[in-house]
N, C-alpha and C positions, 0 to 999 in steps of 0.2 A: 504494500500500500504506500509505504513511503517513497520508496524509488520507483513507480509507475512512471514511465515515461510519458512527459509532457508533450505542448506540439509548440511549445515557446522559446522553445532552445535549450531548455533543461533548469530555467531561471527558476522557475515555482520549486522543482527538485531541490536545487541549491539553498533555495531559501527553507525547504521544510530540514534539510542538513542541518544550516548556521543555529535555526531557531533549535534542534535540540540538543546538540552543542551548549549555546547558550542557554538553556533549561538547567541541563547539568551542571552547568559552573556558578551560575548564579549564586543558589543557598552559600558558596563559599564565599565570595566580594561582591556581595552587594544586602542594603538592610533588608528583612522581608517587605514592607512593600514596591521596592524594585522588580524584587524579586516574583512578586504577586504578579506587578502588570506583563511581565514576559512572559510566567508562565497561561495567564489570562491570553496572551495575542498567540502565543504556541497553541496552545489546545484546540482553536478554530482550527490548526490548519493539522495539527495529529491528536486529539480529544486524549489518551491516554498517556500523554506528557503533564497531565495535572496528577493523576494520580501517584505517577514516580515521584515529579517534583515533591509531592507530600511526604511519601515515605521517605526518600531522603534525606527533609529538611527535619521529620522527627527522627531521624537514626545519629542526624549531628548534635542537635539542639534538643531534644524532648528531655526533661527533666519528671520521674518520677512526684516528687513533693511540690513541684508547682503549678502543674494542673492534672486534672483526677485521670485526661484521655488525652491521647495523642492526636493534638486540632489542626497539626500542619497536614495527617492525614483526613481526617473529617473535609477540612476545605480542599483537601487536592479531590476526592469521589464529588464532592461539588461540584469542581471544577472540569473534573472529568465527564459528567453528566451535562452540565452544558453546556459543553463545545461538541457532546453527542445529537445535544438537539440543537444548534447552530448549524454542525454539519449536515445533518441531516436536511433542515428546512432549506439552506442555503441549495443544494444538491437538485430537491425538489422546485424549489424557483425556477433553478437554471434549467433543466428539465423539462418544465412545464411547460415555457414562456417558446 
């Protein structure tokens, strides 16, 4: 799905690449909401780049004694759910029209 060949030159490829490259490095140099809005514009374009980003960011940062559940995961299935229904609707426009 992510290397499906484009009819653009391979630009949209490249850029589904950079974004999850940049997904991954993220939680390391940058505060989380940097971090939120990349993985927010990634997920439109691979939905299941929210959910990694989550576990991730609690496998770095989750601290037992300061919150009861792991929220960096709770917000990545968020996140991951709505760039499943982003992609999805977006898919059906284009589709449709």
């Amino acid at each position: 799905y992510i290397f499906t060949p484009v009819r653009d030159g391979g630009s949209l490829t490249m850029l589904r690449i950079a974004l999850i490259i940049l997904t991954f490095v993220a939680p390391f140099f940058f505060p989380w909401q940097i971090t939120l809005i990349i993985v927010l514009g990634a997920a439109f374009f691979v939905p299941i780049l929210g959910l990694f980003a989550g576990v991730l960011t609690d496998v770095l940062y989750y601290v037992p004694s300061a919150a009861p559940m792991p929220v960096a995961t709770i917000i990545g299935v968020f996140i991951f759910l709505l760039g499943l229904v982003v992609q999805e609707f977006v898919k059906t426009r284009i589709m449709g029209a």
